[in-house]
Structure formats: C-alpha cells, structure tokens
C-alpha positions in Angstrom: -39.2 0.0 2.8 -35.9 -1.4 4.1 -33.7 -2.8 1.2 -32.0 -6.0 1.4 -28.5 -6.3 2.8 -25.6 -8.5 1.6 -22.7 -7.5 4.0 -19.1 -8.2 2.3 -16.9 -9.0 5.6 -13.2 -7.1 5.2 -10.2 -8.7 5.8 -7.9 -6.3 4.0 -8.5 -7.2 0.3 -7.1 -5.8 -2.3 -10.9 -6.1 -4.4 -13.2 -5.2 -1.0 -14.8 -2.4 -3.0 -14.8 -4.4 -6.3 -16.7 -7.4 -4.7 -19.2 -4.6 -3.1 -19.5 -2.5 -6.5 -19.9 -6.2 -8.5 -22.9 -6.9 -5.8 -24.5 -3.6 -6.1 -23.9 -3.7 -10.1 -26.7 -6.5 -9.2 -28.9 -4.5 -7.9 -28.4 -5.9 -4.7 -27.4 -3.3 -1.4 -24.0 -4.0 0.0 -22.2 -2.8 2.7 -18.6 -3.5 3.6 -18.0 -4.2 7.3 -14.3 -4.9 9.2 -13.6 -9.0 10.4 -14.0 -7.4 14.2 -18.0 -6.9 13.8 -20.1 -8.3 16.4 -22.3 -10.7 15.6 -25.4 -8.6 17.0 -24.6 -6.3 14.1 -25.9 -8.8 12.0 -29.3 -9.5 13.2 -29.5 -6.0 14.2 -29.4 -5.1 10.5 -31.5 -8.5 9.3 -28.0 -9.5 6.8 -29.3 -11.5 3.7 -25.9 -13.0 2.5 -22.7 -12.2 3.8 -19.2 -12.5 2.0 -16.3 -12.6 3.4 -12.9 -11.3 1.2 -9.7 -12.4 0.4 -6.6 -11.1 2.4 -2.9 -11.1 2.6 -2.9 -13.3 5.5 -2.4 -16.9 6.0 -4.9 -18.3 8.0 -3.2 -20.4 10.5 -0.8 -17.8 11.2 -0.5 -16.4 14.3 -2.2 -12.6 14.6 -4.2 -13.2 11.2 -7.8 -11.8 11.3 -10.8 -14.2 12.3 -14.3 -13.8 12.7 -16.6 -14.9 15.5 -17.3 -18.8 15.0 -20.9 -17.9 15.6 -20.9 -16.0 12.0 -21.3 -19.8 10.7 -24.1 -20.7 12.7 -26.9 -17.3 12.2 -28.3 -19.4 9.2 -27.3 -16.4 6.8 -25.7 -17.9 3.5 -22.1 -17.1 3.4 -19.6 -17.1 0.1 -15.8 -17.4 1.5 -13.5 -15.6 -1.4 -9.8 -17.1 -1.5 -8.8 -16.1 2.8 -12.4 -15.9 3.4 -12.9 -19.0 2.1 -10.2 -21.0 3.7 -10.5 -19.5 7.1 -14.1 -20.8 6.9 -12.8 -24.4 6.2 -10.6 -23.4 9.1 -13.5 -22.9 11.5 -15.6 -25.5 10.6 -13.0 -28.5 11.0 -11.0 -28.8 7.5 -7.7 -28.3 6.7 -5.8 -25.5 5.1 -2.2 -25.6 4.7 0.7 -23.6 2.4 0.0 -25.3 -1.4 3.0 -27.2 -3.1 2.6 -24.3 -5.6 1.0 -21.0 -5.2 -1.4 -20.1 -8.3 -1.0 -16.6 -9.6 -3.2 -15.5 -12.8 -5.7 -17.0 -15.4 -6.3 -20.7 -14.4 -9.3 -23.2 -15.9 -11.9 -24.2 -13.2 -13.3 -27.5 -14.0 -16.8 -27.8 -12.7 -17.6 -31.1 -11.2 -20.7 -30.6 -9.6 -23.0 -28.7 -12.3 -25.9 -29.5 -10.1 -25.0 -27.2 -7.1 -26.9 -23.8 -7.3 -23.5 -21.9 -7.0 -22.1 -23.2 -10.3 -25.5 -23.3 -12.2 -24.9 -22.2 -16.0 -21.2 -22.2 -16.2 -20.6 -24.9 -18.5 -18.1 -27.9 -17.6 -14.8 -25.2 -17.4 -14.3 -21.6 -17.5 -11.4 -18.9 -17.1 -11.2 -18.0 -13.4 -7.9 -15.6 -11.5 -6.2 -17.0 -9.1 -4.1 -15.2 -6.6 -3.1 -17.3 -3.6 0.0 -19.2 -1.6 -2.1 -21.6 0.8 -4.8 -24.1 -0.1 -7.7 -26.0 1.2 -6.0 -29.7 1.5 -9.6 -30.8 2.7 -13.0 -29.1 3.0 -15.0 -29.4 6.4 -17.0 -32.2 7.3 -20.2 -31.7 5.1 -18.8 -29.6 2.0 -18.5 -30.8 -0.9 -16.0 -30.0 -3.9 -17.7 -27.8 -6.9 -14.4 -27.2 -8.4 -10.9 -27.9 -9.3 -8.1 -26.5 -11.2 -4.9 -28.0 -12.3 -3.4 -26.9 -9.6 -6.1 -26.5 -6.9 -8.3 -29.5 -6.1 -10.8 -27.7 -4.3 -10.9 -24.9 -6.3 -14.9 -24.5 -5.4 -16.4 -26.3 -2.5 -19.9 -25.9 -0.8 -22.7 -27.2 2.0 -26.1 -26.6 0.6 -27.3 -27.7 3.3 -26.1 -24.5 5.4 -25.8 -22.4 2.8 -21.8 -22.2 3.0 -19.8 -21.9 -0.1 -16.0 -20.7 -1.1 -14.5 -20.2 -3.5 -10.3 -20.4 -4.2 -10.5 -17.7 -7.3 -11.6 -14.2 -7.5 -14.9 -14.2 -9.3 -15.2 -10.3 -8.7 -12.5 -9.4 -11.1 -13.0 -9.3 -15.0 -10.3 -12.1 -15.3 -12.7 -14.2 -14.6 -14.8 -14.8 -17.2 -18.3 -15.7 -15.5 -17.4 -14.2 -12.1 -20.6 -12.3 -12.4 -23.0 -15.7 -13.1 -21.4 -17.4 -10.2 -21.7 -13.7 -7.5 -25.6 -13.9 -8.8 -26.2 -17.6 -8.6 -24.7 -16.7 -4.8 -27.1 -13.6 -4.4 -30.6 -15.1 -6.4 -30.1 -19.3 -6.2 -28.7 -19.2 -2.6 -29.4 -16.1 -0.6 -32.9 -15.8 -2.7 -32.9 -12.2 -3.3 -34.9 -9.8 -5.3 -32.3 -7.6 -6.8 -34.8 -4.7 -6.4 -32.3 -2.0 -5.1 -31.8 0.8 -8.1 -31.5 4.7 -7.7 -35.2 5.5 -8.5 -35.3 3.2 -4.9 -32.7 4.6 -3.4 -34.1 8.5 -4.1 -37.4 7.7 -2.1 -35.8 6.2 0.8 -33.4 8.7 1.1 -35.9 12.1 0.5 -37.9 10.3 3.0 -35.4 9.7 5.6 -33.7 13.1 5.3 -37.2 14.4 5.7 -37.2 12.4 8.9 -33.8 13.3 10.2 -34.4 17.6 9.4 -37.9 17.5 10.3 -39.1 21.5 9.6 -35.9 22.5 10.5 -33.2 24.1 8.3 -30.1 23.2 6.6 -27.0 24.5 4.9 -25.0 23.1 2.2 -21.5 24.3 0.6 -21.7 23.7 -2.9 -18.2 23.5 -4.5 -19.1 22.7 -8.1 -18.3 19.2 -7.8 -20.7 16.2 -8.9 -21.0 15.2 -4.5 -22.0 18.7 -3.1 -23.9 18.6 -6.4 -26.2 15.8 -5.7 -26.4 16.4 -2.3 -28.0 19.5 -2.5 -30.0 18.5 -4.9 -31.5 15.2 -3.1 -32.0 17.6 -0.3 -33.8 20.1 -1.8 -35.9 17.8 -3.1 -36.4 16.6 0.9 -37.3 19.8 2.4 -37.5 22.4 -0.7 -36.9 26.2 0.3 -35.5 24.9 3.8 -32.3 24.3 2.3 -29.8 27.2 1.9 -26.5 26.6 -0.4 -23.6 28.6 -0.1 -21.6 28.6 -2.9 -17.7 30.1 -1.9 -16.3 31.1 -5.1 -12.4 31.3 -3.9 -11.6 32.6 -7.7 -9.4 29.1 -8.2 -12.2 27.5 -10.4 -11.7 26.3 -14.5 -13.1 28.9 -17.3 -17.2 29.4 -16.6 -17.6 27.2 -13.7 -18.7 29.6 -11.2 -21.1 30.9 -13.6 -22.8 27.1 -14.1 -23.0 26.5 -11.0 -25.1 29.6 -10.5 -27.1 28.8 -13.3 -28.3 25.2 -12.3 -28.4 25.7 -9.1 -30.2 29.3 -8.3 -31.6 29.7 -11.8 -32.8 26.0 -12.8 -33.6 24.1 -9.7 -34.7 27.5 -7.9 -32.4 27.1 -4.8 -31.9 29.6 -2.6 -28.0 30.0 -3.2 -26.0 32.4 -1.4 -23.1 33.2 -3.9 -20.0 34.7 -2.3 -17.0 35.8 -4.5 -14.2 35.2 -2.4 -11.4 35.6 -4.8 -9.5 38.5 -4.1 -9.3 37.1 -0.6 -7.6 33.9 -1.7 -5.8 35.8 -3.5 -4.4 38.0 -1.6 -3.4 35.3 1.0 -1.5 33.6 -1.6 0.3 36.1 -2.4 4.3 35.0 -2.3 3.5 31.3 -1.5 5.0 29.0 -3.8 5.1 25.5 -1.2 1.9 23.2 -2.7 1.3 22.4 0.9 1.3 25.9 2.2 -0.9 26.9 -0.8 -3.7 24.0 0.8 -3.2 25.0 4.1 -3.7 28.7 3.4 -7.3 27.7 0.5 -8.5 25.6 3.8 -7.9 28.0 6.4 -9.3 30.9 4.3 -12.5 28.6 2.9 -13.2 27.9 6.8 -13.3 31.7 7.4 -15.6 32.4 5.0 -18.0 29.9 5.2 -17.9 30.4 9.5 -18.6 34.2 8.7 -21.4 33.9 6.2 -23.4 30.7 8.4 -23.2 33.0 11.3 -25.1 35.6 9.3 -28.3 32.8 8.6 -30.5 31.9 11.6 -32.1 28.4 12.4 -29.9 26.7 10.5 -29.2 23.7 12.7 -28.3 21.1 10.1 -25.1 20.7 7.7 -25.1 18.8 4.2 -22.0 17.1 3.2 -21.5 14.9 0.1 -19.5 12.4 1.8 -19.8 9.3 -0.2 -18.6 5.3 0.7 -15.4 5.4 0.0 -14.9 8.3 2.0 -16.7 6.3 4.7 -14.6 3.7 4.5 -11.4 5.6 4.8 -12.4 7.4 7.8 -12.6 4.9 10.0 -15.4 2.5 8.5 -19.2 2.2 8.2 -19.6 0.8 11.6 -18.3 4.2 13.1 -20.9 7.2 13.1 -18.8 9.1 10.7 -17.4 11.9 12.8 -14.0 13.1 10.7 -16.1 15.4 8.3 -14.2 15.5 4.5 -11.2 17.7 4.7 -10.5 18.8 0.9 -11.0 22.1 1.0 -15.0 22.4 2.5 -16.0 22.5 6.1 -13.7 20.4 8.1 -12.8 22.1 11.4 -15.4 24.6 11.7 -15.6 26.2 14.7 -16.7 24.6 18.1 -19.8 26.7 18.7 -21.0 26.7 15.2 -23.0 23.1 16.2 -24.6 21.5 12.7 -25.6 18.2 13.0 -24.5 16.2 9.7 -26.5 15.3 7.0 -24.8 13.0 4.9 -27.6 11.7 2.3 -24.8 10.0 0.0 -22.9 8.1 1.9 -23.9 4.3 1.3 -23.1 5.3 -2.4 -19.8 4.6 -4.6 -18.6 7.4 -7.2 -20.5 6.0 -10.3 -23.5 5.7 -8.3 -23.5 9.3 -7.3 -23.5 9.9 -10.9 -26.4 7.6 -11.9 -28.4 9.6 -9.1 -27.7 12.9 -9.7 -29.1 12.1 -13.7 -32.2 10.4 -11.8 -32.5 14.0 -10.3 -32.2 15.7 -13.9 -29.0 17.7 -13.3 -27.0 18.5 -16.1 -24.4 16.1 -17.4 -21.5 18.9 -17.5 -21.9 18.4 -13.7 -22.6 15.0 -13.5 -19.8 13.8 -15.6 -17.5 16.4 -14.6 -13.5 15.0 -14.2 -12.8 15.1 -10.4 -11.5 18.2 -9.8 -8.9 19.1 -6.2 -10.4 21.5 -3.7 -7.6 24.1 -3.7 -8.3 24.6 -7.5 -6.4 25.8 -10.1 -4.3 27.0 -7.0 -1.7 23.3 -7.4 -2.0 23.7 -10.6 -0.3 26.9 -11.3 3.2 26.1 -10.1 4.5 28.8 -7.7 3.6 31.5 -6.7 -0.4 32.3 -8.3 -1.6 35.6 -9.2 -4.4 36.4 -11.6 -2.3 36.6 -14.3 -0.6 33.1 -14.6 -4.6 32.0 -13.1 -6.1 33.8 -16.7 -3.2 31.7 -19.0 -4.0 28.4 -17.2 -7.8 29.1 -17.7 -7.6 29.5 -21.2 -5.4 26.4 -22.2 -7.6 24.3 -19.5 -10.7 25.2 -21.7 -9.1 24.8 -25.2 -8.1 21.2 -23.8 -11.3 20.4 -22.2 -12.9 21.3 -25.2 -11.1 19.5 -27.8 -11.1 16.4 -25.9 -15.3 17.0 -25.5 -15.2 17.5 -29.5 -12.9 14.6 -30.3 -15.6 12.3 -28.3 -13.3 11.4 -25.9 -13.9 12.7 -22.1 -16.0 10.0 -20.9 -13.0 7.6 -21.6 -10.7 9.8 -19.3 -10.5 9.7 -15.5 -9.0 13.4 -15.5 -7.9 15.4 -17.8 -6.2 19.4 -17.1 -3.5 21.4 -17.8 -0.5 22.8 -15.9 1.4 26.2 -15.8 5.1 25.0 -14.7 6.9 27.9 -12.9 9.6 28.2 -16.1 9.9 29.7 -19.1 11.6 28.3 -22.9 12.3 30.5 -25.4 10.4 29.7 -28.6 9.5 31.6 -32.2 6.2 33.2 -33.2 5.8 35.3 -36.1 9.7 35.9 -36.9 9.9 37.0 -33.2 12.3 35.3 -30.3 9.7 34.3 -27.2 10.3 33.7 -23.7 7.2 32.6 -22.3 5.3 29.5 -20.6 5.1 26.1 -21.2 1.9 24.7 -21.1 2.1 20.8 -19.7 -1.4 18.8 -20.6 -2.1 15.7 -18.2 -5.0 13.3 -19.1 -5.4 9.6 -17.4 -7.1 6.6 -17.3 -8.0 5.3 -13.7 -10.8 2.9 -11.8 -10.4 4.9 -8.5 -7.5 7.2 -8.5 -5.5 5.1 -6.7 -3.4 4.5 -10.0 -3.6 5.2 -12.9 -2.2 5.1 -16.7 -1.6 8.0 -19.2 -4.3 8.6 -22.1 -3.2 7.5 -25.7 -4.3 10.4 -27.4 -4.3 9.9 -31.2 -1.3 12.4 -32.4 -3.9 15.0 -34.9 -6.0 15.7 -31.4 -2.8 16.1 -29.4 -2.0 18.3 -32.2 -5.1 20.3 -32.7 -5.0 21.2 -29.0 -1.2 22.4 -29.3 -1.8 24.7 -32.3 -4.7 26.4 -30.6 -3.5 26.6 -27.1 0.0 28.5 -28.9 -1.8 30.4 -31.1 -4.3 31.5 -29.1 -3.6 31.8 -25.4 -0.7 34.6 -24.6 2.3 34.1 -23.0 2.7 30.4 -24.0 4.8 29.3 -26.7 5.1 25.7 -26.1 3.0 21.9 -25.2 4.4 18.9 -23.6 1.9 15.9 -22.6 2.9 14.2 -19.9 2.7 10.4 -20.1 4.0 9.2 -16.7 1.9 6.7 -15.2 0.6 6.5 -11.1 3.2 5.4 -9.6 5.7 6.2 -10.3 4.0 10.0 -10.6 0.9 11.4 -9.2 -2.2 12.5 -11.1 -1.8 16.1 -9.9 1.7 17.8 -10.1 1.3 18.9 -6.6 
C-alpha cells in the first residue's frame, strides 16, 4: 500500500524541515523536494498536496528561484507559505511588490472569510509570525482575501475553486498559535487526506520492500551503538531474519558499558548474528602522540575503514550493505531527488574500497530523528538505545583533549557515567539534547584530604537543541550540579576539580572539538 504524498517544494527556507516534520506530526507522509523538480516528478509519484516554502528571495528579483508555471495547473491543491505564496500570485497574474513596512514577529490575523475551508475553526483573529519585506499588493484574478493583519492586507488569500491558497505568516512555527488547525484544514478540508501514515504503517511497508530489494540474498550492517544503525538493523532483521550479519567494531572510544549493551540487545535479545570485533588497542595504538582533533578523525576513520574491509572480506555472499542514513542526511547530501550515492561519513563505512561492491540498503531514510525513535520502540528495543544523547563517531577520542591513552580514556569514562547518571536520577535526560563530559589537556592544583593536588579538571557540557544546529546551555538546578561535582571529585582519580560550561551554539560548538 502506497502512502499518500504531500510534497513541501524548497526554496531555501529557514523552517523546510519544520513545515515537513508539522505535516508528518499529522500523520500525513511528506517529502521535501528543490524548486528545480520537473513536473513529471509529480505525477510520477501521484502528489496529494504540495507546499511550497518561504525563502530569502524577493520574488521579482532577478535570479530568484521559480517553479514550472505548469505546477499551478496539475490540479494538485497547493498552500504558498510567505515566498511561496507570493511567487504564486506572481505566476498567476497578481501583484507583489516591496511592502511600506516589512512585518517581523507576533502579528493578529483577522479572519474575514470564516467560511473558506483553510480558515475553518480559527475564530475571528489569532496570533500568527510574520517574517517578510515584500507583500502581495493584489491577489490573482480569482483569489480571494482570507486574511489581513494590521500591516498586511492579504495576509491570507485563496481560489477554492483550484484549490490554491497562501498564506503571508508562518503557520509551521509555534508562534503561531493555530498554525497546526490551519496546516490540517490544508491537508483534511482541501487536499482530503486520510492522515493514515504512522510507524506501525511505515514498519510493514518497509520489512516488505527490504524483503523486495535483498530477495534471499545477504546483508551486512555496522552497528555503532547509536539509535540509526540501531533501528536499521533491527527493521532489517525483522526483513530477512538470520540473513542479516552485524558487525559491531568496538574501536575502544565508547562511554562506560556501551560495548557490553550493545552485545546484549543485539546478539543476546534479538538473537542476531553479531560479529563483535575489539578493535581498541588498534585505535589505540594509531593515536598514539596525536593531539590535532582533525588528525584524531582522520586517523578513527581511516582505521574503522580497515577493519570493517578486513572482516567483510572474511563473510561470503554478502552482496548488500545497511546504513542508517536518515532524511536529514538525505537532504544534505544532495537531496531526495538524487539516488543517494555520498554514503554517511562519521566514522562508519564511507570510502570502502572499490571492489568491495554492496549495494545500499538504506531502510530509514524518508524518516526525521524523532521518528527513528518512535520506530525503533515500535520494534521493542530498549529505551537506553532509543533515547540515547547523540553521540560523535570518533568517540570519546574529541573528547579527551590531546593526546588519548587508556589512562586519561578510564578518567573520562568514569566522570561521563557519574554525570549521565545523575542527570537519569534527577529526571532530567529527556529534557537534554546532549549531555557529556570533557578531560581538558591541563592540570590545577587543588586540596584533598590535607594533601596539595595537581590533577585534571573535569569540564561537564549539557544542551538544549531542536537539531543541533544551535543550541542553548541546560539550567541545571545548583544541588544536581552539585551532587555530580562531589562524586565525580571524590570518586574518580586524578580529578580534583568541575566547571560546567554554559556557552551557547554559536558562539561555541556542542563538542569541544
């Protein structure tokens, strides 16, 4: 059973992914596409609803993006969002020009035509964000205006007739208040879907098609201990059962007892056949001396390649390579409408080796991160994996600044745990993006039982984020921050000292390398 499809059409937004994730929150599938698509694309796929972004652009500006003039006329209902919606006025005949003055922030939308299906249930005015410079001075012949705000007269404007609408504000963003009435109203009233797209759907279709795609062949997946590779393997196993081999590289730079869970769901619980391969005095050994981050990801890549070519040489008939590449990742690499050829390059399998030929199974790509999440508890694996912090490829290896030996790896390990687990105990991981310590390459002198110290400091780093991309340090009530201190001094040698670093993304970054 094909699911329906509500494409939203790119044209460099700021809130692309938002207006996809608010659609999908729906339970509606959405796809984000680039303003170049051809128009074939569309009735290839049979698109339900398409809508089309805001931008930094200004419409009538010379180079600004534009969609084929035919995207107006497939009959597919179309919502234009702040550029989308004034390049469609554009198109179809109106007029859109630079506004007297722009409208940034919280604005009142009064409704004036509570009988069109777009603005059913809204009430006669609600909060909506604005965010724009140019305006729609008049709406193509046969729209209507839905809308206005003090400052925009056609804040909202709409043909029922063809199933157009736009929209000046941003009803994707939280700001405004009944953006998610007014997307629905758009995706039930007007496009008439059935909002049946959940993960118990999205399971079936994909076990089936990955039995499809690997037939009775064979595949191998590199397990990292992170929630993608996680679910991947998972949803595949459940596909094709003992075909799937996992090959778990253990390069020594994981957090206190990960190696050993990842073991234990994976070979013991689920019953996978896991090839475990403790790599660490390796890693070691090549980063012996290297104190440049860079180098240190370089050399964790490099060696991770190595090991992975030298143990998938050892298994025969394996012709097919998982990968827990998920939509963002899609995205950045060129864009769903591309077949996906850059393979991640964190620290798994990018760059393998020309006649080690896998074709790519990539069962979790049309998801975003949160719905990864939702799958993998569909698929009953353990919420210590599921809800695990993101966590960098090279490890603990950027995190132990300068040169890493197993010594400086054990302190870090220790404090890392003592933090994770207060912050578990307190109730507060789930309200954290990512949470970890650091071992600076310094030491402070400091007192412990009468006695002068010189040892390590121990820096703690905890953030709140969306998507990485920025993010904001975690208000820790002081008695936590305190707990965590006394135990990591008193209990982990070599340390004598905690700082929590409260610097937000940008200016920092989330990492310290």
């Amino acid at each position: 059973m094909s699911h329906e499809l509500v494409v939203v059409v790119d044209f460099g937004a700021q809130y692309g992914q938002l207006i996809a994730r608010r659609v999908r929150e729906s339970r509606v599938y959405c796809e984000i596409w680039p303003w170049s698509t051809p128009l074939e694309r569309y009735r290839e796929r049979g698109v339900r609803g398409i809508i089309l972004s805001g931008g930094p652009a200004s419409v009538y500006a010379e180079g600004a993006p534009r969609v084929d003039p035919g995207l107006f006329r497939l009959g597919i209902p179309i919502l234009g969002i702040c550029y989308g919606m004034q390049l469609m006025s554009l198109e179809l005949g109106g007029d859109v020009r630079p506004a007297a003055q722009g409208e940034y922030g919280k604005a009142v939308l009064e409704v004036t035509a509570p009988d069109d299906p777009l603005l059913a249930g809204l009430g006669p005015t609600t909060q909506v964000w604005m965010s724009h410079g140019d305006h729609v001075a008049a709406p193509p012949p046969g729209f209507r205006v839905l809308g206005r705000t003090a400052a925009t007269p056609t804040a909202a404007v709409g043909d029922p007739e063809r199933r157009l609408y736009g929209v000046q504000f941003h009803p994707e963003v939280v700001h405004t208040v009944q953006g998610k009435e007014l997307l629905e109203n758009f995706l039930f009233r007007i496009c008439g879907l059935r909002g049946d797209w959940t993960m118990a759907e999205f399971i079936d279709r994909q076990v089936a098609a990955i039995r499809e795609q690997i037939g009775q062949g064979r595949a191998l997946c590199a397990l990292s201990g992170g929630v993608d590779s996680a679910v991947a393997a998972t949803l595949v196993h459940r596909a094709i059962g003992d075909r799937l081999t996992c090959l778990f590289v253990d390069h020594g730079l994981l957090r206190k007892g990960e190696a050993e869970q990842v073991i234990r769901t994976f070979r013991d619980h689920f019953h996978m056949n896991l090839i475990h391969v403790d790599a660490s005095e390796r890693f070691l050994r090549a980063l012996r001396g290297v104190t440049d981050p860079e180098e240190k990801r370089k050399i964790i890549g490099r060696e991770f390649i190595r090991v992975f070519e030298e143990e998938a040489r050892k298994l025969e008939g394996i012709e097919f390579l998982v990968q827990g590449t998920i939509y963002p990742d899609v995205i950045e690499s060129g864009g769903p409408t591309g077949q996906a050829a850059v393979i991640k390059s964190h620290h798994n399998v990018g760059g393998l080796p020309e006649d080690l030929k896998f074709t790519l199974v990539e069962p979790l790509r049309e998801l975003f991160k949160d719905e990864v999440r939702a799958v993998g508890r569909q698929l009953g694996l353990p919420e210590e994996i599921v809800g695990r912090h993101p966590f960098p490829g090279p490890g603990l290896a950027i995190r132990v600044l300068g040169e890493v030996t197993p010594e400086k790896l054990a302190i870090l390990r220790e404090a890392d745990a003592i933090f994770l687990e207060e912050i578990r105990a307190a109730g507060l991981y789930d309200q954290i993006w990512q949470a970890f310590a650091v071992l600076p390459d310094v030491r402070t002198v400091g007192v412990k039982g009468d006695q002068r110290t010189y040892a390590y400091p121990i820096v703690l780093r905890a953030v709140t984020s969306v998507d990485g991309m920025t993010a904001d340090f975690f208000r820790f009530p002081y008695e936590v921050l305190e707990r965590i201190m006394t135990r990591i001094v008193g209990s982990v040698p070599h340390v004598n000292r905690v700082v929590y670093d409260i610097t937000s993304k940008p200016p920092g970054t989330i990492e310290w390398e």
